[in-house]
N, CA and C atoms of all chains as a GROMACS GRO file, in nm:
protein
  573
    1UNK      N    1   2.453   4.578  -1.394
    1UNK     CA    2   2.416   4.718  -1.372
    1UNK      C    3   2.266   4.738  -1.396
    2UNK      N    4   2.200   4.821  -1.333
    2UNK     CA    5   2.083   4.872  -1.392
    2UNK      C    6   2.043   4.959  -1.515
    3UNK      N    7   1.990   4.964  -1.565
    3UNK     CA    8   1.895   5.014  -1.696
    3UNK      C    9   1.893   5.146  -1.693
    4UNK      N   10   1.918   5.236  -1.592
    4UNK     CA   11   1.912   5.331  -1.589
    4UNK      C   12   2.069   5.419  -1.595
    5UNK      N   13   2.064   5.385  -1.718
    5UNK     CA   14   2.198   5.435  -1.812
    5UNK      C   15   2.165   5.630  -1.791
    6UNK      N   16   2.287   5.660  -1.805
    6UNK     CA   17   2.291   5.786  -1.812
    6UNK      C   18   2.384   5.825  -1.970
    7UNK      N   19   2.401   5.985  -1.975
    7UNK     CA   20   2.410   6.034  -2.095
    7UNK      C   21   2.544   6.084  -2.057
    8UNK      N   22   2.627   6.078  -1.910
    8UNK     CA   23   2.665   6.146  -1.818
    8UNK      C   24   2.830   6.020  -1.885
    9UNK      N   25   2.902   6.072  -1.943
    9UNK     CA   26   3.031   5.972  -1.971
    9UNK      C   27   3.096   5.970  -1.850
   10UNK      N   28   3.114   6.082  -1.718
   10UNK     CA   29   3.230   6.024  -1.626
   10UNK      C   30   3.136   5.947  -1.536
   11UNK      N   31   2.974   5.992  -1.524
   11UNK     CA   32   2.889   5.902  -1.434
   11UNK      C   33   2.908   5.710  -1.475
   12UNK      N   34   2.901   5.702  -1.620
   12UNK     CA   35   2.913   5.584  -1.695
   12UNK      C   36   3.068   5.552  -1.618
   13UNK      N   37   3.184   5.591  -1.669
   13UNK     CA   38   3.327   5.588  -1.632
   13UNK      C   39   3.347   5.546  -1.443
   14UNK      N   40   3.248   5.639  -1.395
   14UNK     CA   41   3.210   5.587  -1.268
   14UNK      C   42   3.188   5.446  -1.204
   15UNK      N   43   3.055   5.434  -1.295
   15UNK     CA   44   2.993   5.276  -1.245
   15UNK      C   45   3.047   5.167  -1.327
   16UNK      N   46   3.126   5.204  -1.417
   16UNK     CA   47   3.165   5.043  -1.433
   16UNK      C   48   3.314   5.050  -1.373
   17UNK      N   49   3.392   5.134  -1.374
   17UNK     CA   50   3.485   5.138  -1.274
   17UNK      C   51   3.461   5.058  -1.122
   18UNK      N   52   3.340   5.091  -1.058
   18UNK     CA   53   3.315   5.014  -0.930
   18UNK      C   54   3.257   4.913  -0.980
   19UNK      N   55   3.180   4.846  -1.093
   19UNK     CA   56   3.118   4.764  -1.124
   19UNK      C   57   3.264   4.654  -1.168
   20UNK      N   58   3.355   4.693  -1.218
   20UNK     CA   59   3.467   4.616  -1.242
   20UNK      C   60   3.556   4.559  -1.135
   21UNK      N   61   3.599   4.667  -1.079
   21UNK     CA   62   3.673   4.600  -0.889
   21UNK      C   63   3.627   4.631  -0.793
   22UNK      N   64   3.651   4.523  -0.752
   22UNK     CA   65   3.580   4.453  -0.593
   22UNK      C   66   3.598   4.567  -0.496
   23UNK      N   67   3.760   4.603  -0.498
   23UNK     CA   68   3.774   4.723  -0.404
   23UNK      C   69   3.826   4.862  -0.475
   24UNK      N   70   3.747   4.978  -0.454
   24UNK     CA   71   3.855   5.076  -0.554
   24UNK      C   72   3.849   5.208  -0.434
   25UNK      N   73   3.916   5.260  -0.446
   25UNK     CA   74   3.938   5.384  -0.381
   25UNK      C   75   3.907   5.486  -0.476
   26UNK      N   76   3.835   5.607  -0.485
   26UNK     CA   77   3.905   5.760  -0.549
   26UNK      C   78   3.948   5.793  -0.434
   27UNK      N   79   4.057   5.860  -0.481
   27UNK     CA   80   4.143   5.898  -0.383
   27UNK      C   81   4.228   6.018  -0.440
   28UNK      N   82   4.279   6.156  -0.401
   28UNK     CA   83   4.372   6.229  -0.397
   28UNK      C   84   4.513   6.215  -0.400
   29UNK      N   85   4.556   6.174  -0.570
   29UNK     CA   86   4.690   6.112  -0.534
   29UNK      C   87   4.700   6.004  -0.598
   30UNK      N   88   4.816   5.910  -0.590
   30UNK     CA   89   4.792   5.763  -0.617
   30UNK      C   90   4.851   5.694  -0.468
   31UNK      N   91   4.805   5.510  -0.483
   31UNK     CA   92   4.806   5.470  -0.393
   31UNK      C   93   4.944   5.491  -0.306
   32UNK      N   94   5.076   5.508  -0.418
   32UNK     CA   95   5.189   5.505  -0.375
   32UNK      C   96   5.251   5.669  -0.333
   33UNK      N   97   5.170   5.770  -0.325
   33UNK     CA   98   5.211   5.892  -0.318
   33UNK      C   99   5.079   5.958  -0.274
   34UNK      N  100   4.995   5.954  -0.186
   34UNK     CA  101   4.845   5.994  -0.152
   34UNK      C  102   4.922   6.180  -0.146
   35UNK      N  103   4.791   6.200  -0.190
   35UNK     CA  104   4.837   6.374  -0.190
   35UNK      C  105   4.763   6.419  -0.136
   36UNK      N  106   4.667   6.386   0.034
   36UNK     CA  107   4.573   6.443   0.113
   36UNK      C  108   4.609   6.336   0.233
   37UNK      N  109   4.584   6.385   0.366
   37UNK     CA  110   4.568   6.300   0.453
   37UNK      C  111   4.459   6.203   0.464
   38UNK      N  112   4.348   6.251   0.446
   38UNK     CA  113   4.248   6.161   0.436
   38UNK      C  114   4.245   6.082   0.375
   39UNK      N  115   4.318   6.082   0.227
   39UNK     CA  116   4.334   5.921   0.125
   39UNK      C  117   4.410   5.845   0.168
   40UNK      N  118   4.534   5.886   0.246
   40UNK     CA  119   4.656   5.820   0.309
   40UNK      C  120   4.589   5.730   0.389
   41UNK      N  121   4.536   5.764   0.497
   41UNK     CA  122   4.477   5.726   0.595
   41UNK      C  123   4.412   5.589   0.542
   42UNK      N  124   4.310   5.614   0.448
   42UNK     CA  125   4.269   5.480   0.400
   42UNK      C  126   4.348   5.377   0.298
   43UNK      N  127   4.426   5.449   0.231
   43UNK     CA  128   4.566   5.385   0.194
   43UNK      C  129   4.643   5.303   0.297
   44UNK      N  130   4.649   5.329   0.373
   44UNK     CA  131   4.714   5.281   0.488
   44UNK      C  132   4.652   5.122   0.538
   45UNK      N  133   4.554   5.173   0.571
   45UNK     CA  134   4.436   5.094   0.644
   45UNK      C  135   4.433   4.987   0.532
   46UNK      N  136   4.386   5.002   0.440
   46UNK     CA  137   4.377   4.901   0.322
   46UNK      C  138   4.530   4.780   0.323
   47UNK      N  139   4.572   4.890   0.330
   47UNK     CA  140   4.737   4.870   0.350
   47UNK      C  141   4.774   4.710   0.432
   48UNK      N  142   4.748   4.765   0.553
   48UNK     CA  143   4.768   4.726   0.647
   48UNK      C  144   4.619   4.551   0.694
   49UNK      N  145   4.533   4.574   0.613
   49UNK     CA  146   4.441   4.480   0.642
   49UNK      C  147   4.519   4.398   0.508
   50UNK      N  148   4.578   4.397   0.402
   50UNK     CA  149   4.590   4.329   0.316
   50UNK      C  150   4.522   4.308   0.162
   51UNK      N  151   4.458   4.414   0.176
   51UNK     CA  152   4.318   4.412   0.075
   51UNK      C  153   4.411   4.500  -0.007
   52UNK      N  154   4.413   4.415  -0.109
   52UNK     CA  155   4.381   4.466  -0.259
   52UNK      C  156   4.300   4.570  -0.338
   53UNK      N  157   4.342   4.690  -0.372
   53UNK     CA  158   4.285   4.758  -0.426
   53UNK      C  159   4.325   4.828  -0.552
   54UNK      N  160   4.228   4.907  -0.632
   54UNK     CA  161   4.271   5.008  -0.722
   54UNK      C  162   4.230   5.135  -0.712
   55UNK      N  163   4.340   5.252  -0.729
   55UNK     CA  164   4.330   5.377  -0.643
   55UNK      C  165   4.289   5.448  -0.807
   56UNK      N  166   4.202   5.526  -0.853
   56UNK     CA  167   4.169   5.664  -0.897
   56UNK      C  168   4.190   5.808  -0.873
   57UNK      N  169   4.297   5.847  -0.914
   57UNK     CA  170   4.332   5.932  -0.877
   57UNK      C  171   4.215   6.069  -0.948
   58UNK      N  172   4.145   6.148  -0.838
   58UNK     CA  173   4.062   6.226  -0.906
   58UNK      C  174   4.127   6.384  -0.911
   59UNK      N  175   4.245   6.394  -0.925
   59UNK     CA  176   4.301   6.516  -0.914
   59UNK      C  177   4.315   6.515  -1.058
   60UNK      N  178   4.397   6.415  -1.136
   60UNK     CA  179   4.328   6.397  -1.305
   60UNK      C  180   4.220   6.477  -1.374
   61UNK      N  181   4.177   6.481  -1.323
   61UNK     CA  182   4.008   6.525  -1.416
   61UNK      C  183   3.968   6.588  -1.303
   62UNK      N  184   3.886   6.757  -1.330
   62UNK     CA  185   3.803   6.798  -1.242
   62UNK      C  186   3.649   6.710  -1.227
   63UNK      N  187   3.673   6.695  -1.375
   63UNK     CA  188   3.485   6.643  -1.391
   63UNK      C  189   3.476   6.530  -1.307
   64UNK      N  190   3.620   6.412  -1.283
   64UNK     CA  191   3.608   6.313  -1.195
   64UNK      C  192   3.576   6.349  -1.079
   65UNK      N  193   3.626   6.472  -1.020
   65UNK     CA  194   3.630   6.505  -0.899
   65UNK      C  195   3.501   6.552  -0.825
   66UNK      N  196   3.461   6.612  -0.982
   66UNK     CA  197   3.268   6.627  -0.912
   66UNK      C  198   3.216   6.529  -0.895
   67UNK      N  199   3.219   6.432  -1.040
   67UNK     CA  200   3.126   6.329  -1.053
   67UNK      C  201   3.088   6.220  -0.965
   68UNK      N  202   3.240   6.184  -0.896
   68UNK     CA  203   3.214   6.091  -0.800
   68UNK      C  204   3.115   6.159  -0.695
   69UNK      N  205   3.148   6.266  -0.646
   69UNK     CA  206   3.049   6.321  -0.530
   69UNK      C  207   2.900   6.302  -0.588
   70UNK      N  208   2.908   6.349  -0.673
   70UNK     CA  209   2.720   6.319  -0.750
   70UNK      C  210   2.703   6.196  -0.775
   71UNK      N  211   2.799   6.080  -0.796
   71UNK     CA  212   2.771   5.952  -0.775
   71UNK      C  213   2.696   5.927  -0.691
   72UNK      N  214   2.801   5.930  -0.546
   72UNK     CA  215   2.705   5.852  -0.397
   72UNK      C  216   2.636   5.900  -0.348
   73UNK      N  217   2.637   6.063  -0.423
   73UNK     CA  218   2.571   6.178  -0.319
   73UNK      C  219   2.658   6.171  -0.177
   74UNK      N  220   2.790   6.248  -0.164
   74UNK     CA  221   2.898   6.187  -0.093
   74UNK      C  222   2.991   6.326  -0.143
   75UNK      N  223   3.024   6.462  -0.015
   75UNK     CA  224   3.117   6.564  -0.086
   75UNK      C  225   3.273   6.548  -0.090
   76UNK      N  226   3.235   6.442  -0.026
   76UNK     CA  227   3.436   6.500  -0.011
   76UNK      C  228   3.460   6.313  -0.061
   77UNK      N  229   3.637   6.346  -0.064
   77UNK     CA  230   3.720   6.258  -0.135
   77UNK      C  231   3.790   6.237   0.035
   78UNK      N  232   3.849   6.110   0.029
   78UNK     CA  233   3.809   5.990  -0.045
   78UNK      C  234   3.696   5.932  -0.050
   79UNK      N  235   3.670   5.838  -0.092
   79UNK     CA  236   3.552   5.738  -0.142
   79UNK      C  237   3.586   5.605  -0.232
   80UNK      N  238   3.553   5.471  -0.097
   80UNK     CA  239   3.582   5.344  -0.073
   80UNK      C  240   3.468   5.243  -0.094
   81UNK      N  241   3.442   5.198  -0.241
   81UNK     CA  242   3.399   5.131  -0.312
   81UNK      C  243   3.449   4.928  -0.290
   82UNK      N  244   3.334   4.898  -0.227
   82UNK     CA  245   3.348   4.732  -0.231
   82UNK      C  246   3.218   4.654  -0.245
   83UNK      N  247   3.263   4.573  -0.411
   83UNK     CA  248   3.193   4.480  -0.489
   83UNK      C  249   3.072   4.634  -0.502
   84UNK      N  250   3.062   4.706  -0.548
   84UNK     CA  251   2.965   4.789  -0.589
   84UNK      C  252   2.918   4.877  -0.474
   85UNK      N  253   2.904   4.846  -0.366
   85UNK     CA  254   2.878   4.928  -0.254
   85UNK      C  255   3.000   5.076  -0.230
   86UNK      N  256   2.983   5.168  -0.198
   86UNK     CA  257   2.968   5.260  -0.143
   86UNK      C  258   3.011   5.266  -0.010
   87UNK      N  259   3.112   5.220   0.056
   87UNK     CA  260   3.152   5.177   0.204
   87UNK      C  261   3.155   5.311   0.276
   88UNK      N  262   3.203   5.428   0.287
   88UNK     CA  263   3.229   5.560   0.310
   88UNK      C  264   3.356   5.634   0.254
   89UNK      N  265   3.371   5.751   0.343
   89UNK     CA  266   3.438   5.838   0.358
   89UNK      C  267   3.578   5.793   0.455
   90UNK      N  268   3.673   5.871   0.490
   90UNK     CA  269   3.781   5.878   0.580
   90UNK      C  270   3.767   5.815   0.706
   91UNK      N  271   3.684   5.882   0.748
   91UNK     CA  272   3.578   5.876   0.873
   91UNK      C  273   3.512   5.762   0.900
   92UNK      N  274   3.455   5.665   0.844
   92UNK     CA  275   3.348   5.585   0.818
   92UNK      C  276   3.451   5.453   0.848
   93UNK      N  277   3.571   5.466   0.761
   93UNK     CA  278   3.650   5.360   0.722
   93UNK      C  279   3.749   5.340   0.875
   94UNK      N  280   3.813   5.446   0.887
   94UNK     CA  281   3.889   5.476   0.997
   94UNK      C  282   3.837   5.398   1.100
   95UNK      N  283   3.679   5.431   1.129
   95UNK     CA  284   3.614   5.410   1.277
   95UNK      C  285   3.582   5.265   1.264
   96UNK      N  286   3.537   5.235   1.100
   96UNK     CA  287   3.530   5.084   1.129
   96UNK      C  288   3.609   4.951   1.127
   97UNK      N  289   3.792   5.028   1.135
   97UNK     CA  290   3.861   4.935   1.112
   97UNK      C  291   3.932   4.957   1.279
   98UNK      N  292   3.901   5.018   1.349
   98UNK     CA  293   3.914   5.045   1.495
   98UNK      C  294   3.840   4.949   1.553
   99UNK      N  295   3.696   4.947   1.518
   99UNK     CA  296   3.634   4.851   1.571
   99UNK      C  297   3.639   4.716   1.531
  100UNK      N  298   3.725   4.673   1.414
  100UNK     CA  299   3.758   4.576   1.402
  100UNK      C  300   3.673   4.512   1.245
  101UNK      N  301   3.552   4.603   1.238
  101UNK     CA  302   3.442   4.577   1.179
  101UNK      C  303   3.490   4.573   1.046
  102UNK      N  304   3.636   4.632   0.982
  102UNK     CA  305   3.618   4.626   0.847
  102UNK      C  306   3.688   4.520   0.801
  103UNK      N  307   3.792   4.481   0.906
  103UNK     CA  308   3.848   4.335   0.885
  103UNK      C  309   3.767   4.203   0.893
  104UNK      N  310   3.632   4.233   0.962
  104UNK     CA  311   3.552   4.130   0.938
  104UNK      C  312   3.478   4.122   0.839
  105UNK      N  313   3.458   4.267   0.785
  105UNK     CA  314   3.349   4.299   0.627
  105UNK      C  315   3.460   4.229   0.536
  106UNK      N  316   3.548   4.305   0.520
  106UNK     CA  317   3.651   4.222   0.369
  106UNK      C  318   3.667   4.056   0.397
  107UNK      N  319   3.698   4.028   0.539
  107UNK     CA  320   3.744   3.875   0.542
  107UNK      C  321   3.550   3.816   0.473
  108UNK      N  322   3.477   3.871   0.564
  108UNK     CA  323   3.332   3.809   0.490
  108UNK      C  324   3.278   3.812   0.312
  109UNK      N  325   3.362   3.898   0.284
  109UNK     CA  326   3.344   3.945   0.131
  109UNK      C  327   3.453   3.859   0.030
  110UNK      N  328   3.524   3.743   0.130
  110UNK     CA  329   3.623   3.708   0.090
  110UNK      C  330   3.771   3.766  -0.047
  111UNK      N  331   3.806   3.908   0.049
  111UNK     CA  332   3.908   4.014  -0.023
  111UNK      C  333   4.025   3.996   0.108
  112UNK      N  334   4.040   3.981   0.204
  112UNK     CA  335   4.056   4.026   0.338
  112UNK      C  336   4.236   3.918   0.274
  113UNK      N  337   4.346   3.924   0.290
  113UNK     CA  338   4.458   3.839   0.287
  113UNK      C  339   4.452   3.736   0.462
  114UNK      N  340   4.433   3.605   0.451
  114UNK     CA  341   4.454   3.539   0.549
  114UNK      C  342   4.605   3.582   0.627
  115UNK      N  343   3.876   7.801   0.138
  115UNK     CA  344   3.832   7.868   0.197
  115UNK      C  345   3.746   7.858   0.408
  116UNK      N  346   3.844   7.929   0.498
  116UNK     CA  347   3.733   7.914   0.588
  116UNK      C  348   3.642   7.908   0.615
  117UNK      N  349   3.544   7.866   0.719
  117UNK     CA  350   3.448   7.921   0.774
  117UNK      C  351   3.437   7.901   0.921
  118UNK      N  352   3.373   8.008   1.009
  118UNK     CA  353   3.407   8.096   1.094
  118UNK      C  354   3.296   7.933   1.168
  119UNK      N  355   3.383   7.857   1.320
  119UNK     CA  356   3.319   7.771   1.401
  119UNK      C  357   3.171   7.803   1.444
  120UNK      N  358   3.106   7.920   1.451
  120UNK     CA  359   3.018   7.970   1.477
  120UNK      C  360   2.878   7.958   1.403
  121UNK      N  361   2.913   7.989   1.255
  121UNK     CA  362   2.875   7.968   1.128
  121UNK      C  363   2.850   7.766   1.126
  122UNK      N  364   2.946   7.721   1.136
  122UNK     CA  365   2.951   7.594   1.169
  122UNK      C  366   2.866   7.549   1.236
  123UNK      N  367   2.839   7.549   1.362
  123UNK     CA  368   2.774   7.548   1.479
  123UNK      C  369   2.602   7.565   1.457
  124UNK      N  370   2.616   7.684   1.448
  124UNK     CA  371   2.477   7.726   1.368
  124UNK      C  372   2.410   7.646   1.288
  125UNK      N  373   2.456   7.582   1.196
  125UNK     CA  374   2.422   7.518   1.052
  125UNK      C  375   2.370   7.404   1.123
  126UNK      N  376   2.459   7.318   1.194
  126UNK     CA  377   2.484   7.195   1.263
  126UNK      C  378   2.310   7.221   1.383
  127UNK      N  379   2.324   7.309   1.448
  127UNK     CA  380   2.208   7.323   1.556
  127UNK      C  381   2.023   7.326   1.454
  128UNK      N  382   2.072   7.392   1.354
  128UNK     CA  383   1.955   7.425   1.252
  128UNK      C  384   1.936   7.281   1.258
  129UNK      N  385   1.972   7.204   1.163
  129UNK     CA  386   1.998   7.064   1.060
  129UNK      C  387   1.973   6.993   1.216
  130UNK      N  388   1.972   6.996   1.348
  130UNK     CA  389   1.961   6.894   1.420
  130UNK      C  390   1.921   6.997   1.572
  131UNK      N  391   1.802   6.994   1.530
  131UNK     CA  392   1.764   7.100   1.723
  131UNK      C  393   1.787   7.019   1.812
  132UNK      N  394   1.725   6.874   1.813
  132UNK     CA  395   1.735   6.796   1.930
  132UNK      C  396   1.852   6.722   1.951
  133UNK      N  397   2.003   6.793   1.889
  133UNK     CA  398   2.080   6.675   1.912
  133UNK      C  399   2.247   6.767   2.035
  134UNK      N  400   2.274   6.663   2.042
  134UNK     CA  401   2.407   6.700   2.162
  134UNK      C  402   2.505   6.682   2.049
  135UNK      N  403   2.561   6.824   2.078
  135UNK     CA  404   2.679   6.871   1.911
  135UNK      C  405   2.770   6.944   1.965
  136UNK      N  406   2.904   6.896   2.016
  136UNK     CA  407   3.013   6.961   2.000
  136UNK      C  408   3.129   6.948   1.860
  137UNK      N  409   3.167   7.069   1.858
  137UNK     CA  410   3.230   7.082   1.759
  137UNK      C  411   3.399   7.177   1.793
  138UNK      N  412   3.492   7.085   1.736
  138UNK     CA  413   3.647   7.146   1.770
  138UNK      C  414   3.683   7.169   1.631
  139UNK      N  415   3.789   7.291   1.666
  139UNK     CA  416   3.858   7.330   1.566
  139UNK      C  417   3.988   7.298   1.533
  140UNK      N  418   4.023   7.182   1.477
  140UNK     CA  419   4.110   7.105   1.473
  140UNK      C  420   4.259   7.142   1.442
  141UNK      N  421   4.259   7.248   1.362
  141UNK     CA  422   4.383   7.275   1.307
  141UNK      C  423   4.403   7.447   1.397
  142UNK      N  424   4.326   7.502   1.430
  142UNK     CA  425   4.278   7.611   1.470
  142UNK      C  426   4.308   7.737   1.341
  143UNK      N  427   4.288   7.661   1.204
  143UNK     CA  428   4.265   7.741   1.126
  143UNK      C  429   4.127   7.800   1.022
  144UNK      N  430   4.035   7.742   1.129
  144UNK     CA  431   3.893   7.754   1.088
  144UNK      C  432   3.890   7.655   0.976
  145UNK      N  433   3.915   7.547   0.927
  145UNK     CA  434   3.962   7.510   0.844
  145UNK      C  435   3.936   7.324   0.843
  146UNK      N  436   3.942   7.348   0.969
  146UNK     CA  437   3.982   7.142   0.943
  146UNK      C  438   3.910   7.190   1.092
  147UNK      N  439   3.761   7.044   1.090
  147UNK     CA  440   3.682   7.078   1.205
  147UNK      C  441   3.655   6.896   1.261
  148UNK      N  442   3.589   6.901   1.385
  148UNK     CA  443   3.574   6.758   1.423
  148UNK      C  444   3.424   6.832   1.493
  149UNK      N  445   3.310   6.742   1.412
  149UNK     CA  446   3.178   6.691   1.526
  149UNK      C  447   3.149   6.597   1.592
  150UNK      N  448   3.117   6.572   1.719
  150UNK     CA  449   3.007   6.512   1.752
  150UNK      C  450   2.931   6.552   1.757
  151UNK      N  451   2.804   6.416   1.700
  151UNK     CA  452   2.687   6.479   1.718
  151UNK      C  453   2.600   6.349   1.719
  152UNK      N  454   2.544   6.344   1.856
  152UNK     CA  455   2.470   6.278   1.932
  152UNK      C  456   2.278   6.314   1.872
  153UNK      N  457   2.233   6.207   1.800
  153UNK     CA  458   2.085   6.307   1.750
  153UNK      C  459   1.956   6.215   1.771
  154UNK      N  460   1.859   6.178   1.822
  154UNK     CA  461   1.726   6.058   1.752
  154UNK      C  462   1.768   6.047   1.589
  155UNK      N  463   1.767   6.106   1.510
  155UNK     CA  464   1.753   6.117   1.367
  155UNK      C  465   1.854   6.027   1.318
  156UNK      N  466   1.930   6.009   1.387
  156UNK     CA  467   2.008   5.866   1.349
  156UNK      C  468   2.029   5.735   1.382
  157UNK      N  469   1.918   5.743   1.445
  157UNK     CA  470   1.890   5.601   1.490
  157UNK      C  471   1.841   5.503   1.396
  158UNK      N  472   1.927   5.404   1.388
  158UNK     CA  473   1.848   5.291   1.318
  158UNK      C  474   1.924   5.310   1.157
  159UNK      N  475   2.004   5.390   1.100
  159UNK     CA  476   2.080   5.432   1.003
  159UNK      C  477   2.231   5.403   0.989
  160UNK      N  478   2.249   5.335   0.879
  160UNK     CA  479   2.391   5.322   0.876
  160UNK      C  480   2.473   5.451   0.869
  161UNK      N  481   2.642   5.451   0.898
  161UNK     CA  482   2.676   5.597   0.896
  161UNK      C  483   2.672   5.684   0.765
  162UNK      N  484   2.657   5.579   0.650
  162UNK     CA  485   2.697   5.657   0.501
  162UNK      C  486   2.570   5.732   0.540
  163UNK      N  487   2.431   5.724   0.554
  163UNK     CA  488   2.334   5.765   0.579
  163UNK      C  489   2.361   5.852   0.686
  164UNK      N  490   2.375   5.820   0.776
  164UNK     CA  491   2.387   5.986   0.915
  164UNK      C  492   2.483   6.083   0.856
  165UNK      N  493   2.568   6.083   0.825
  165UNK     CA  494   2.717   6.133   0.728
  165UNK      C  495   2.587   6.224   0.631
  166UNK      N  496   2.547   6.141   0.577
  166UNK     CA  497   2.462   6.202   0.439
  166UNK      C  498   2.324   6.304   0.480
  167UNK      N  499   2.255   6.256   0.619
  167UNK     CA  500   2.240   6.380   0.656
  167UNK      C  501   2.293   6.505   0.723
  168UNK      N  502   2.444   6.493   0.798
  168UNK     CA  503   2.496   6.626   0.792
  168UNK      C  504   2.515   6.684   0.708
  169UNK      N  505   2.596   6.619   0.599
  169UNK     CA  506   2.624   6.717   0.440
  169UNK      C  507   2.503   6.740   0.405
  170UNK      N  508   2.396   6.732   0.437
  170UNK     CA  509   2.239   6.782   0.383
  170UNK      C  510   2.213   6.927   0.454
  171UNK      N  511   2.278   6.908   0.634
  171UNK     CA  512   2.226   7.001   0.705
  171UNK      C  513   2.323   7.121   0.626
  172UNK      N  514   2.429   7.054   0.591
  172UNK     CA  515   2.526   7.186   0.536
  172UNK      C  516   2.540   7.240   0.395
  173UNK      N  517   2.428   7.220   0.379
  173UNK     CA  518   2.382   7.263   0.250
  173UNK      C  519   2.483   7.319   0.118
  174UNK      N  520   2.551   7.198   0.108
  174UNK     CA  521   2.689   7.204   0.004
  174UNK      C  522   2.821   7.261   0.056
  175UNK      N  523   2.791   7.296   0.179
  175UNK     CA  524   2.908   7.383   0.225
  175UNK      C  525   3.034   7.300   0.258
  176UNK      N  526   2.985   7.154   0.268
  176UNK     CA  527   3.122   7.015   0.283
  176UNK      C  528   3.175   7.039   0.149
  177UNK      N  529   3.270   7.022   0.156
  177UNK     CA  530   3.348   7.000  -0.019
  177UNK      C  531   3.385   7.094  -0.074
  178UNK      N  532   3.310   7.227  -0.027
  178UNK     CA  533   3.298   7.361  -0.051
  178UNK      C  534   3.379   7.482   0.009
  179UNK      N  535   3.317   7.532   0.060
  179UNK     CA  536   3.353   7.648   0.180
  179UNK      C  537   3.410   7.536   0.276
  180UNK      N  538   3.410   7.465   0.323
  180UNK     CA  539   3.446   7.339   0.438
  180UNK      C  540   3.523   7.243   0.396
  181UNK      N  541   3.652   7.241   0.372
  181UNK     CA  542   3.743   7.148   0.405
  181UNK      C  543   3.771   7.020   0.428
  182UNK      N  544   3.750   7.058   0.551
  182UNK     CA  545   3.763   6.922   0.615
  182UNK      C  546   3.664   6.889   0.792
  183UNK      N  547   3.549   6.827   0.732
  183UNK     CA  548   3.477   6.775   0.898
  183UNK      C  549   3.486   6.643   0.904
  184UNK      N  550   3.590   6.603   1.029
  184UNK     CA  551   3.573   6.486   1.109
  184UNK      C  552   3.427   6.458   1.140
  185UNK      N  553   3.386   6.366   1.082
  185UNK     CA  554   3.253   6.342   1.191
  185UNK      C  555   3.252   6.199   1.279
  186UNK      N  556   3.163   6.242   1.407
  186UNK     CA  557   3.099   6.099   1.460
  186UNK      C  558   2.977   6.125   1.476
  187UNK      N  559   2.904   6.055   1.424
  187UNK     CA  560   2.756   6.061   1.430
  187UNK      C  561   2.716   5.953   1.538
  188UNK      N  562   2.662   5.912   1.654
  188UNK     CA  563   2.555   5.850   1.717
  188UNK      C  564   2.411   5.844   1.756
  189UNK      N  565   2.297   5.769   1.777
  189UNK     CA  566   2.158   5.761   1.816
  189UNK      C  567   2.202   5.834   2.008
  190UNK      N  568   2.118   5.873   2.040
  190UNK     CA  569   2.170   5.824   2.186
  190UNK      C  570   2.142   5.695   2.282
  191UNK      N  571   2.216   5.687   2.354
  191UNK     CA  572   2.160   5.546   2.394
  191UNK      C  573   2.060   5.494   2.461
   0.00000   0.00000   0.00000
């Protein structure tokens, strides 16, 4: 991590959360019961490519629910975290597993299930 | 909370004069919206970045007053 620690406990709770797994979702819900279409959607997708993940449910905690957005600078939920990156939104994920592009990012990141 | 496609529209034309922007109303409850939006300003930018300047043009109103926007962002070609 970088040095530039904050005073901010869910910002902290934040980054080592993505600093810990490779793939994590916040998401609306949990992985097995998504409580928005838009988390489903990438629930699914994840799902369906084989990738391993851990879901955050930010309906838990309001402060989670801000914080992540002030994380990526990023308003809406969900939000798809791999090896520390910031992958996108609903939208982002959706379009790039259409194009094929996210099954080639995870298989390259070696997460992807042969 | 809604907001009125128009209002939408507006925000979207401000935040991007030179770009080709249609916008549908997805659920037709003012509520859940889909853009395209064709702009120069995104050229050469990954989408978390084009994404990150619409929620800029909409000045908190994603997450907020706004629901839900589908987006597709492109350069033109």
């Amino acid at each position: 991590m970088t040095d530039a620690a904050t005073t901010d406990p869910v910002q902290d709770f934040i980054a080592k959360a993505v600093a810990d797994h490779p793939v994590i979702l916040f998401m609306k819900g949990v992985p097995d019961q998504p409580r928005c279409g838009f988390s489903s959607v990438v629930v699914q997708i994840l799902d369906q490519l084989g990738v391993d993940f851990v879901g955050v449910d930010v309906l838990q905690s309001e402060a989670l629910r801000q914080g992540i957005k002030t994380f990526s600078d990023w308003p809406t939920i969900p939000q798809l975290y791999v090896k520390g990156e910031f992958v996108g939104g609903s939208d982002i994920v959706r379009e790039m597993y259409e194009s094929g592009e996210l099954k080639t990012f995870f298989e390259q990141q070696g997460l992807a299930q042969q | 909370m809604p907001m009125p496609i128009e209002e939408l529209e507006a925000a979207l034309r401000e935040g991007f004069p030179d770009a080709q922007i249609q916008v549908e109303d997805l659920a037709g409850d003012g509520d859940h919206y889909r853009a395209r939006i064709v702009s120069p300003a995104f050229k050469g930018l990954p989408r978390v970045k084009q994404h990150q300047l619409v929620y800029a043009a909409l000045k908190g109103k994603m997450g907020g007053e706004l629901h839900a926007l589908a987006l597709e962002t492109s350069a033109p070609a």
